[in-house]
N, C-alpha and C positions, 0 to 999 in steps of 0.2 A: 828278305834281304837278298841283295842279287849285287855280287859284286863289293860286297861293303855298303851299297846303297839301299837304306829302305824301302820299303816297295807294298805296296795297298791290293797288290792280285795274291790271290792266293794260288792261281796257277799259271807261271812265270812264261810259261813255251805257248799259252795259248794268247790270242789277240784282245787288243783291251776291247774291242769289241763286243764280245763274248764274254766277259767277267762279269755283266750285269745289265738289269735291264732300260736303266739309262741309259749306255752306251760311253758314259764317259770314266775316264781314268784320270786320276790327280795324282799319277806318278812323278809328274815330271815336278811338280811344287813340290813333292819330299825329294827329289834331286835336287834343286835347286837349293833348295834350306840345308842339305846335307853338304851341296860342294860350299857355299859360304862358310859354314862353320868349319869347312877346313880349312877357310883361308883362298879358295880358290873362284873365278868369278864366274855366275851364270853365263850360259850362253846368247847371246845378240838377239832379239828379238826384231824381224824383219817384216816387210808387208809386200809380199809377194805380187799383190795385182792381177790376177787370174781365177781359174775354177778350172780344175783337172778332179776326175773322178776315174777309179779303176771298180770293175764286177767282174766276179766269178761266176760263170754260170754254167747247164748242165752241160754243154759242148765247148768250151773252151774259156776263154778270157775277153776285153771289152776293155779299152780305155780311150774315154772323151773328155775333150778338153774348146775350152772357146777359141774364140779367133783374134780377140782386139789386142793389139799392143801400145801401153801407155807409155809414158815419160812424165813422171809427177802429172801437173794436170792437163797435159797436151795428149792426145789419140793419133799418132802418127800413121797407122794400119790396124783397117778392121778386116785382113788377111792372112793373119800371120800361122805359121804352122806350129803350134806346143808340142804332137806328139814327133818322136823322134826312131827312127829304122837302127838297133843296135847289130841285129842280126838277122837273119829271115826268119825267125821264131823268136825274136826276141824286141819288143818296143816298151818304150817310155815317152810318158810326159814329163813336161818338165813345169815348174813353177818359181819364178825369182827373176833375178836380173838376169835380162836376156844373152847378154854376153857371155856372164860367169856359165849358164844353163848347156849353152852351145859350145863351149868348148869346152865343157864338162862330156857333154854325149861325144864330140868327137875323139877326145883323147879314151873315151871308155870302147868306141866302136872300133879306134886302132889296137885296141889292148885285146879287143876278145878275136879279131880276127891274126891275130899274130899266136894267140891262144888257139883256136882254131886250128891253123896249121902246122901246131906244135904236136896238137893230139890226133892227127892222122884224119882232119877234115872233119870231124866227127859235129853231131851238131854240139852247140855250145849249151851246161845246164842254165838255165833261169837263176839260179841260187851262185850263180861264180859271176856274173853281171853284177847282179846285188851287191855280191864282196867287192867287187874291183872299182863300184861306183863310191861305198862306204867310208872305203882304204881311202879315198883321194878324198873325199868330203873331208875325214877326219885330220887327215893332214896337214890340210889348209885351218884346222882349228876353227870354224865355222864363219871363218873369211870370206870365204865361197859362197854368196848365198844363190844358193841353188836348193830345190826340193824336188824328188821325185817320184814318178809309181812307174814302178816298171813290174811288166809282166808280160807272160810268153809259156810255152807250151815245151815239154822235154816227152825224151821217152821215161818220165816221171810223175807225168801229168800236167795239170795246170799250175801255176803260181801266182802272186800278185804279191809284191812287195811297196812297203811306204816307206822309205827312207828322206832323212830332211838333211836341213844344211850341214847340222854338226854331225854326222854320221848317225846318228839310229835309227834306228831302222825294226819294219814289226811287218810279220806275217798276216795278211787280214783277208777273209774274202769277199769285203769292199770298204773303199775309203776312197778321203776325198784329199786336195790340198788348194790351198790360194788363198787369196783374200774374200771367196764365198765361200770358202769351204764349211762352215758351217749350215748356211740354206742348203746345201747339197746333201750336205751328212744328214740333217733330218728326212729328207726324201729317200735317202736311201736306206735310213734304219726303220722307217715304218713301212715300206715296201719290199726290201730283198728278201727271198726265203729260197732257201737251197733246191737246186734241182730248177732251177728256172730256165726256158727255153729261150732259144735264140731269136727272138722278135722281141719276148716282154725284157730282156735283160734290154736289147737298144732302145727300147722306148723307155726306162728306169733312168739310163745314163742320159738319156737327150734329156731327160724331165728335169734331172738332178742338175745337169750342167745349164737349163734355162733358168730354174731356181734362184742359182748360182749370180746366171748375170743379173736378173731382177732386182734381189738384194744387195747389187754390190755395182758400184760406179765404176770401177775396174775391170769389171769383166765384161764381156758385149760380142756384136759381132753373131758368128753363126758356130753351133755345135758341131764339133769333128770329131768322127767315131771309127774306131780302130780296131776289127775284131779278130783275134786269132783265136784259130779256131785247132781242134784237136789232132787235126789230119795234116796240121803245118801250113792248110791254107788260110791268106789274107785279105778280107773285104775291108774297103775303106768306105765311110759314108758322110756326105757331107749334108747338115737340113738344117734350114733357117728359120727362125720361129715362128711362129704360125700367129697376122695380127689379130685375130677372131678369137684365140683360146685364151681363156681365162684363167688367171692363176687361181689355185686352189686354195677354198676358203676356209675357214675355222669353224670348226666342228661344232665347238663348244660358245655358242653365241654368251658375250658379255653383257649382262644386266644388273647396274648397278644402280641402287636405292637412293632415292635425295635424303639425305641425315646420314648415310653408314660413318661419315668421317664427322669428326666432333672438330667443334671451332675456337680455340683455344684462347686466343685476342683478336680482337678486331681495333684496327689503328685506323680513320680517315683523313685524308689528307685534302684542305682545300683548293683548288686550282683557280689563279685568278690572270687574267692579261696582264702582262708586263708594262710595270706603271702604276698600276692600282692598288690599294689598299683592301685585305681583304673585310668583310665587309663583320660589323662589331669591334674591329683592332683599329689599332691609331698608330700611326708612322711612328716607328720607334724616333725619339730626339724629336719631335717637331713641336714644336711652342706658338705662342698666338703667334698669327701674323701669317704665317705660311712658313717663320724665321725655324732653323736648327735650332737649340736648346745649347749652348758653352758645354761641355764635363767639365769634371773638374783638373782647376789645371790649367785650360783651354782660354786665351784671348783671343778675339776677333771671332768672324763670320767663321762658317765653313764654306767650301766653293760651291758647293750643291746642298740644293736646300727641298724640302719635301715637293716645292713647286715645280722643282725643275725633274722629278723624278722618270723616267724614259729611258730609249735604249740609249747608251754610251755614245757620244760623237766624238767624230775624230779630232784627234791633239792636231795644233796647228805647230811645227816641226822649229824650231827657232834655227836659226843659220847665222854664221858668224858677223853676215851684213847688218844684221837686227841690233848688232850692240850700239850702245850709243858709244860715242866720238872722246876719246880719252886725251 
């Protein structure tokens, strides 16, 4: 329990990443069930539209992110730039509405360099970025929908932080966010392993971020890769997908048996042309003659009669001239 709120790790400070070999956490469903039964409501669930992934590797940090910018189902730019300069050691991507995202990073980039020149020019930690982007998410009570990974380099080391709309926020040494983030997070949980060098981490992040657009109608466009590195220097890399390489297939080929599934009823339905009778039935009501049959009750004809049976024609409209002369 953390907070008052239930909680499924058993160790609270490390990443849900690292709790098990899934890779998933159902913390946030015992949050949710917890804040209702106080009376309090879950938080907005949003659809970001994107694929941003952050890696730790053995020289520094690594965050890519795609390039398309939607508007529901319109692509206005397959240009656009996700990750964002907080500091010269310090970048984020960003994931959400593009507005809320952008002027989220620049009231956080006026906050750290005013913090900057508070403490004597000093560089700024990774971990006081994090608090000051949090503070303001949480604020806004997850009105803001913005989601971020930011990470950067101190005289502390490397950091990578995942914070979302409504402030929380988890230490990780890779994660993804968007509307792919899932295709990405499997790429990157069956590939990452510590200590990785600086080529296979960019080729992991561009793989993870193709994944990313493949499965996902939102994301597109070309991989942007963002590396800081542990000496304070910044490589930017821009690569477009490659039309020749093949996405990666399934291990474990599926072979399924004809019977494994059992047939419980079988119902047929017969299909006949519109008009016809299907074939052993008899026009419901029709009597010798070709005549409708009366119910009971019923005098006279009815206006259609088994002979006349075909598609519906059109009523002829009666109009006030039609009436006779009073």
């Amino acid at each position: 329990m953390v907070n008052g709120i239930p909680t499924m790790m058993g160790y609270t400070t490390r990443s849900p990443y690292q709790c098990g070999s899934s890779g998933f956490s159902f913390d946030n469903c015992l949050r949710n069930k917890s804040l209702i039964e106080n009376g309090l409501l879950e938080p907005n669930r949003i659809s970001t539209g994107t694929t941003i992934v952050g890696i730790i590797y053995g020289g520094g940090v690594i965050i890519g992110a795609d390039s398309r910018a939607t508007s529901a189902n319109i692509i206005p730019s397959n240009n656009s730039r996700k990750i964002y300069k907080l500091q010269s050691n310090i970048f984020a991507g960003g994931a959400g509405v593009a507005q809320d995202t952008s002027a989220l990073m620049e009231v956080t980039r006026a906050q750290l360099e005013l913090h900057r020149m508070n403490t004597g020019f000093r560089k700024v930690p990774v971990r006081c970025a994090n608090q000051m982007v949090r503070q303001l998410l949480y604020r806004f009570s997850g009105n803001m929908e913005a989601n971020v990974i930011i990470g950067g380099v101190d005289r502390t080391g490397t950091h990578l932080f995942c914070t979302r709309f409504d402030g929380t926020t988890d230490t990780v040494p890779f994660t993804s966010l968007g509307s792919g983030n899932l295709a990405a997070m499997s790429m990157l949980e069956s590939r990452w392993t510590e200590g990785l060098d600086e080529q296979a981490a960019q080729d992991l992040a561009c793989d993870a971020v193709f994944v990313g657009m493949e499965n996902d109608l939102n994301s597109g466009g070309r991989a942007c890769l963002c590396t800081i590195r542990s000496d304070f220097s910044v490589h930017w890399k821009v690569q477009s997908p490659c039309p020749n390489k093949t996405s990666p297939m399934r291990s474990l080929l599926l072979a399924i048996r004809r019977g494994c599934t059992s047939i419980l009823s079988t119902i047929e339905h017969q299909v006949v042309p519109w008009g016809e009778t299907p074939a052993g039935c008899k026009a419901p009501g029709s009597g010798p003659g070709g005549r409708m049959d009366k119910g009971p009750g019923e005098t006279g004809n009815r206006r259609r009669g088994a002979e006349t049976l075909g598609p519906p024609k059109a009523k002829r409209r009666r109009l006030d001239t039609d009436k006779p002369a009073t």
